[in-house]
C-alpha positions in Angstrom: 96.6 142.2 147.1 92.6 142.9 145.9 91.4 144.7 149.0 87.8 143.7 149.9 84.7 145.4 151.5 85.8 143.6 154.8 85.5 147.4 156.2 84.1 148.3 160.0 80.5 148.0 159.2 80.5 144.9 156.9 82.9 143.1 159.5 80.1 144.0 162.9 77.1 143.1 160.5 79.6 139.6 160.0 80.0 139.2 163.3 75.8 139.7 164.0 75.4 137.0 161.7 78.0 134.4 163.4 76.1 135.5 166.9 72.9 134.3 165.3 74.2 131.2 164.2 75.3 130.2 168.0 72.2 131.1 169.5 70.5 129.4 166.8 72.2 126.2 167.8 71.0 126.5 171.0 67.9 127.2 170.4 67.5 124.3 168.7 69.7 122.3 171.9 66.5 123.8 174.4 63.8 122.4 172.0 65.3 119.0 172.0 65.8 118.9 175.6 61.9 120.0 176.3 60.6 117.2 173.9 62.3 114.6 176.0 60.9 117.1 178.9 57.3 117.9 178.3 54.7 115.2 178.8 51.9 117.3 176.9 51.3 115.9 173.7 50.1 119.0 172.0 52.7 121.1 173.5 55.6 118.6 172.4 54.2 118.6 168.9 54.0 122.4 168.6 58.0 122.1 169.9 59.0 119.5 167.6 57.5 121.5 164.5 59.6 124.6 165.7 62.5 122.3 166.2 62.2 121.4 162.7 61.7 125.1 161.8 65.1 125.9 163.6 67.0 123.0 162.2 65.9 124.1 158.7 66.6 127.9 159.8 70.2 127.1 161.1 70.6 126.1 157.4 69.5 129.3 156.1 71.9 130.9 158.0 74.8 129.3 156.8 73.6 130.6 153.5 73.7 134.0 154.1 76.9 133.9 155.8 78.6 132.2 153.2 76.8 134.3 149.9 77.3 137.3 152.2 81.0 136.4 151.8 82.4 138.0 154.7 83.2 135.9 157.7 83.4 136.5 161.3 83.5 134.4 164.9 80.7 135.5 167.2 81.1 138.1 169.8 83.5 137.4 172.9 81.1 138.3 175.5 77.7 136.7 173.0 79.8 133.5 173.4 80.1 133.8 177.0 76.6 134.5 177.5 75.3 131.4 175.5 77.9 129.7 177.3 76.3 130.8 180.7 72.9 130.0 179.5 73.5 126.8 177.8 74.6 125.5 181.4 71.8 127.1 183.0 69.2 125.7 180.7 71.0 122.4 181.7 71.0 122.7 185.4 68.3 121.8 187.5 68.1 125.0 189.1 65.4 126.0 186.9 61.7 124.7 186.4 60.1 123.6 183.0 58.4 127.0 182.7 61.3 128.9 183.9 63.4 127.2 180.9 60.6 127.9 178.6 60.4 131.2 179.4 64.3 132.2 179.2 63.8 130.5 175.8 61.1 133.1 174.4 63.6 135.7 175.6 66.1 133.8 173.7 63.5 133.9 170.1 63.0 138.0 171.1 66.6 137.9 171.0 67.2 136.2 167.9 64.1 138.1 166.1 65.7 141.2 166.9 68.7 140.3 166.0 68.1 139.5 162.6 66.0 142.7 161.8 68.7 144.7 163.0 70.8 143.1 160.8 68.3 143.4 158.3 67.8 147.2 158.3 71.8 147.3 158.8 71.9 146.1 155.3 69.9 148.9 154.1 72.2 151.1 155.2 75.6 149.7 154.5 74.7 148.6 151.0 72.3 147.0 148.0 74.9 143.9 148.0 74.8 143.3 151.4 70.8 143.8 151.1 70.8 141.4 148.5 73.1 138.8 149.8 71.2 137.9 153.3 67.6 138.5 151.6 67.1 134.7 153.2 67.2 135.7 156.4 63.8 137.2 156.6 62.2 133.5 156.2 64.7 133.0 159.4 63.2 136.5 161.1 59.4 136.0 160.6 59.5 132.4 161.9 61.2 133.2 164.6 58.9 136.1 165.1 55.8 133.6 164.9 57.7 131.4 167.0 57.6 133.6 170.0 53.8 134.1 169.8 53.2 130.2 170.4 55.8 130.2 173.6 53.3 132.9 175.2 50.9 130.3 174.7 52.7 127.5 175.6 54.1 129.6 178.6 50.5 130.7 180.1 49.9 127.0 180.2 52.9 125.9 181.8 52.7 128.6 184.3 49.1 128.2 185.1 49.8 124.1 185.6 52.9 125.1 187.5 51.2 127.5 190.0 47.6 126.3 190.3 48.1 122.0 189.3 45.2 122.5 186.9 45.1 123.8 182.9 44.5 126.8 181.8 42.0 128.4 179.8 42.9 126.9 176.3 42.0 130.6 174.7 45.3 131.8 174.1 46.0 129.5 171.3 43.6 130.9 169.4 44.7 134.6 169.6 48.6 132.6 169.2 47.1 131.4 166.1 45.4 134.3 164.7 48.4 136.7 165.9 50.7 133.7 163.6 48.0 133.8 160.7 48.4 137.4 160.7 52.7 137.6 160.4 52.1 135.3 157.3 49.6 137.2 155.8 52.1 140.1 156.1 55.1 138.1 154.5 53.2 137.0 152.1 55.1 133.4 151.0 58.1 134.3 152.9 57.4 132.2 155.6 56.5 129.3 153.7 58.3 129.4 150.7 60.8 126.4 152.4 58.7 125.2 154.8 58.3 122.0 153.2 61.7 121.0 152.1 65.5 121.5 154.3 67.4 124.2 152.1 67.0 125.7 149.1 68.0 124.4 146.2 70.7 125.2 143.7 69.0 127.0 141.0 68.0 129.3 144.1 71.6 130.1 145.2 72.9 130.0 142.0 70.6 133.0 140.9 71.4 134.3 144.3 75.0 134.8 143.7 74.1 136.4 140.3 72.1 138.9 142.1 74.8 139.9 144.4 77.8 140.2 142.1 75.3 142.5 139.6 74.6 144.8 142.7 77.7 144.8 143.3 78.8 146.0 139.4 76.3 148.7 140.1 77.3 150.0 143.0 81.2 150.0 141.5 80.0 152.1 138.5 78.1 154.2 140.5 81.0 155.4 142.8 83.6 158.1 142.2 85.3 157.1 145.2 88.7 155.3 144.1 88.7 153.3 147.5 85.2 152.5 147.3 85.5 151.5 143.7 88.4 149.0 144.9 86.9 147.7 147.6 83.8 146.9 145.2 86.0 145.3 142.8 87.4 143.1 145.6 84.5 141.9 146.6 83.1 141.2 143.2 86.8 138.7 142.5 86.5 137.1 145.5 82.9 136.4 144.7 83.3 135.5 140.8 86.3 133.4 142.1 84.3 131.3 144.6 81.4 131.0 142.8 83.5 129.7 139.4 85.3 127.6 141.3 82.4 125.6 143.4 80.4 125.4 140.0 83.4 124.1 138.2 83.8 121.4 141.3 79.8 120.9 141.7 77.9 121.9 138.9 79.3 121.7 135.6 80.1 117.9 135.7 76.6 116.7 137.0 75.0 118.7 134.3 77.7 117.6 131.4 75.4 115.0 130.5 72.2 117.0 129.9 73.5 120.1 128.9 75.5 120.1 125.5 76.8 123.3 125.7 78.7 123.1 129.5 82.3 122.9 127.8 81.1 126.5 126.7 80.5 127.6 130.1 83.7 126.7 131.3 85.4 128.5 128.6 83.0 131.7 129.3 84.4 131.4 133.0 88.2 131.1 131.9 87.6 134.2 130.2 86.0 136.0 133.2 89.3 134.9 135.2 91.1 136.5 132.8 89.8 139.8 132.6 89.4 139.8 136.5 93.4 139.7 136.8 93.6 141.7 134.3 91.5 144.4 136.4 93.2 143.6 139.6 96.5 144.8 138.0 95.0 148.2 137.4 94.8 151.6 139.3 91.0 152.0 140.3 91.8 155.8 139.5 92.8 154.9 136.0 90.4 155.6 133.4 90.3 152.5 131.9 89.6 150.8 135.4 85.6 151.2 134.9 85.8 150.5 131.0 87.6 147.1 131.9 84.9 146.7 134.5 82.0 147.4 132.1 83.1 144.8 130.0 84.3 142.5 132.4 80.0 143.2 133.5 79.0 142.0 130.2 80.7 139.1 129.8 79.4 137.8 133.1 75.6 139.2 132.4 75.9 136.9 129.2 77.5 133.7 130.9 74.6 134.0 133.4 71.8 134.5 131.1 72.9 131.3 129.6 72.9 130.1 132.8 69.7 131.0 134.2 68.0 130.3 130.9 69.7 126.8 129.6 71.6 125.3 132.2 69.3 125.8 135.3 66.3 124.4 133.3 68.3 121.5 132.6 68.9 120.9 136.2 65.8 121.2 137.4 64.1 118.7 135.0 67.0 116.1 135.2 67.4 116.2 138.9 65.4 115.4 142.0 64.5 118.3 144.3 66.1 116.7 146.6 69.3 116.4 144.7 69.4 119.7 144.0 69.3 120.7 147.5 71.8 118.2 147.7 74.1 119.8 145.2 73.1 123.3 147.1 74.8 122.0 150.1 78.0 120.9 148.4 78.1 123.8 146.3 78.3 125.9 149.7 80.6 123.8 151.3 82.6 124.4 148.1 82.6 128.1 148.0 82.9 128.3 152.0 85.6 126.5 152.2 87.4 128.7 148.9 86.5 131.5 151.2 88.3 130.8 154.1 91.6 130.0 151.5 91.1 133.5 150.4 90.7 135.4 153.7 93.8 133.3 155.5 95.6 134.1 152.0 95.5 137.9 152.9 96.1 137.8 156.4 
C-alpha cells in the first residue's frame, strides 16, 4: 500500500478547503435571494456581479481541492453552523440589512479563511503551496467583496433607520479601497474575470508544477517516512493525472497532434517505473536513483507537453472548449481520486 501525505496537517488544511466550499455555496444562495430582494437597481447590479464572482469562485475551489489531491468533508460543527445560518438567512426574523450584514461577516469569514489556509501552505509545504496557488484570485475577490457590502450596508441601514438615502460618498472610498486590492494583486484578480474556469492548458501546467515540487521536496529529504509519503503523493498524482488525460486529452488532440501515440507510450513508461518504485524500501539506496530517473522521464514527457501538445490545443480549440475539456478533465481525475482513497481505506 503507497502511503500518502494524507498526514494531520495536510488532512485540517483539507478539511479548511471543504469548509470553504460550503460557505461558498451559500454565499452565493444569500446573493440570489437579495436580487429577487432588493429593489435598488444599482445595489442589485453590484450583487449580481458578485454573484457571478462567487459562482465563478465556487469553481476555483473545486480546483484546488481536486489538484491539492487530498480530500476532506467539512467540519461537523462548520456544517452545523451554515446549517443554522442558512435557515436564518431564510426566516423572516431578520431585516434586508440585517441579512446583508450577517453576509459581510460571512465574506470576513471566507477571506480569512482562505489566507489562513494560504499561509498554512507555506508552512506545511512547496506542493501544497503550489497546488491551491488559485485560491488567491478566490481570497482578493472576496476581500474586495467585503468593501462594497460596507457600502451597500451604510445605505441599507441609513434607508432602514431614517426612510431617506444616504450620502452616496462611501462608494467612492468602496471603490478606491477596491482599486487599491487590485493594484496590489496585480492581475490576480482579474486574470478569470472574464471567462468561468480556467482552461486546460492552465491545469495541465498546474499539475506539472505540483508533481516537480513534489520530486524536489522527495530528493531533498533524508527522512525515509517523509521520502515515502512524497512518493505517494507523487503516484497518486502521476496516476490521476495520466489517467484523466488518457480519457480527456489525448483523443481530442489525436487529430492535430501527430505525435500523441508517443505520449501515451511516454506515460506507459512512467507507470512502469512508478510500480517499480512502489516495490522498493524508501531506505534503499537505489529508492532516490529510481526516483531521479523516474523525474526525468516525466520532465521530458511534459516538455513535450507544454511545448507541442498544449500549443496544439490552444490554436485548434475554442476557449471555451478548453475550459470545457478543463472541467471534464477534473471530473476525470476527481472521480480516480476518490477510487484511490476508498481503495486504501
Amino acid at each position: 500500500m503507497v502511503s500518502t501525505l494524507d498526514d494531520t496537517k495536510r488532512q485540517a488544511i483539507a478539511m479548511k478547503l471543504a469548509d470553504m466550499k460550503g460557505l461558498q455555496n451559500l454565499l452565493i444562495s444569500n446573493e440570489q435571494k437579495f436580487i429577487q430582494e432588493i429593489s435598488d437597481n444599482d445595489i442589485r447590479k453590484r450583487i449580481q456581479d458578485m454573484l457571478e464572482d462567487d459562482q465563478k469562485n465556487l469553481g476555483i475551489l473545486d480546483t484546488v481541492i481536486i489538484q491539492y489531491g487530498v480530500k476532506s468533508e467539512p467540519k461537523e460543527s462548520a456544517q452545523k453552523i451554515l446549517q443554522e445560518t442558512q435557515k436564518l438567512m431564510e426566516s423572516s426574523e431578520l431585516t434586508l440589512f440585517e441579512k446583508v450584514a450577517q453576509h459581510e461577516l460571512l465574506k470576513h469569514k471566507q477571506t480569512m479563511t482562505g489566507l489562513l489556509i494560504h499561509k498554512a501552505a507555506q508552512v506545511v509545504g512547496a506542493d501544497v503551496d503550489a497546488a491551491i496557488t488559485p485560491l488567491n484570485t478566490v481570497n482578493f475577490e472576496n476581500r474586495a467583496h467585503q468593501e462594497q457590502l460596507k457600502g451597500i450596508l451604510e445605505i441599507l441601514g441609513v434607508r432602514e433607520l431614517t426612510g431617506k438615502d444616504a450620502d452616496q460618498g462611501l462608494w467612492a472610498r468602496v471603490q478606491d479601497a477596491v482599486a487599491a486590492l487590485s493594484g496590489v494583486v496585480g492581475s490576480a484578480v482579474t486574470q478569470n474575470s472574464d471567462r468561468s474556469d480556467m482552461t486546460i492548458g492552465e491545469i495541465l501546467r498546474m499539475d506539472h508544477t505540483k508533481v516537480d515540487t513534489l520530486f524536489m521536496e522527495l530528493l531533498g529529504s533524508n527522512d525515509p517516512q517523509k521520502i515515502q509519503e512524497y512518493f505517494g503523493q507523487i503516484y497518486k498524482d502521476l496516476s490521476a493525472h495520466s489517467a484523466a488525460e488518457e480519457q480527456v486529452v489525448y483523443p481530442a488532440v489525436r487529430s492535430y497532434y501527430e505525435k500523441t501515440q508517443d505520449l501515451y507510450s511516454e506515460q506507459a513508461e512512467v507507470k512502469q517505473m512508478l510500480e517499480q518504485i512502489r516495490s522498493l524500501n524508501p531506505s534503499d539506496p537505489n529508492f532516490k536513483v529510481n526516483v531521479e530517473n523516474l523525474m526525468k522521464s516525466v520532465k521530458q514527457h511534459v516538455t513535450e507537453e507544454e511545448n507541442d501538445m498544449l500549443p496544439k490545443l490552444r490554436d485548434n480549440f475554442s476557449s471555451e472548449k478548453q475550459q470545457q475539456m478543463a472541467t471534464e478533465f477534473k471530473s476525470v481525475k476527481s472521480k480516480l481520486q476518490d477510487q484511490m482513497a476508498a481503495a486504501v481505506k
